[in-house]
C-alpha positions in Angstrom: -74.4 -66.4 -52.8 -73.9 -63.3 -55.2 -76.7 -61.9 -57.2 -78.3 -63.4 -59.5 -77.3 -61.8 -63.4 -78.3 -62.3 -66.4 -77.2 -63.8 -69.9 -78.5 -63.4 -72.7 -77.2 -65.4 -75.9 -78.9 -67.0 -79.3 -79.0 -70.2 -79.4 -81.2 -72.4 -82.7 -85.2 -72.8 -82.2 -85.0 -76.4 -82.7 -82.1 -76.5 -80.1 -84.6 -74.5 -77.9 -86.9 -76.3 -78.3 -86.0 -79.5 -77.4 -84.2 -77.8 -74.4 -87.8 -76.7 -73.6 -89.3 -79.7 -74.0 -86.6 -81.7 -71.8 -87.4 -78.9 -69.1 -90.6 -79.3 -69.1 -90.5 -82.9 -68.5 -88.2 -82.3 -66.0 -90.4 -79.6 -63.8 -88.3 -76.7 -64.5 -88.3 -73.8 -66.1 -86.1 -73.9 -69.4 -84.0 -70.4 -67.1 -83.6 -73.0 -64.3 -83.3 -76.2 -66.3 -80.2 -74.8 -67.8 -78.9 -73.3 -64.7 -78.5 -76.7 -63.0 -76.9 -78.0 -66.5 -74.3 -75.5 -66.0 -73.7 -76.2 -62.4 -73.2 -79.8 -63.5 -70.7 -78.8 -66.0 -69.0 -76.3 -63.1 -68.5 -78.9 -60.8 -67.4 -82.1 -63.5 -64.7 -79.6 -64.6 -64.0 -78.8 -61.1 -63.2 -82.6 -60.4 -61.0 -82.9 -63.6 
């Protein structure tokens, strides 16, 4: 696997948030939480 690199974006506090919060719950980091929601979305649109 490549490097790891970094993104930054903006996204709304209360979007954030929330994000944070279902992180959280989850065990994860809100960086790691949304890595895995974007290797979801990777592989769904792979299988399309």
């Amino acid at each position: 696997m490549s490097k790891e690199k970094v993104i930054n974006f903006r996204i709304d506090a209360h979007l954030k948030k929330q994000a944070k919060k279902l992180a959280e719950a989850d065990g994860r980091s809100l960086s790691n939480w949304l890595t895995r929601l974007i290797e979801r979305e990777v592989e769904r649109a792979a299988k399309n």
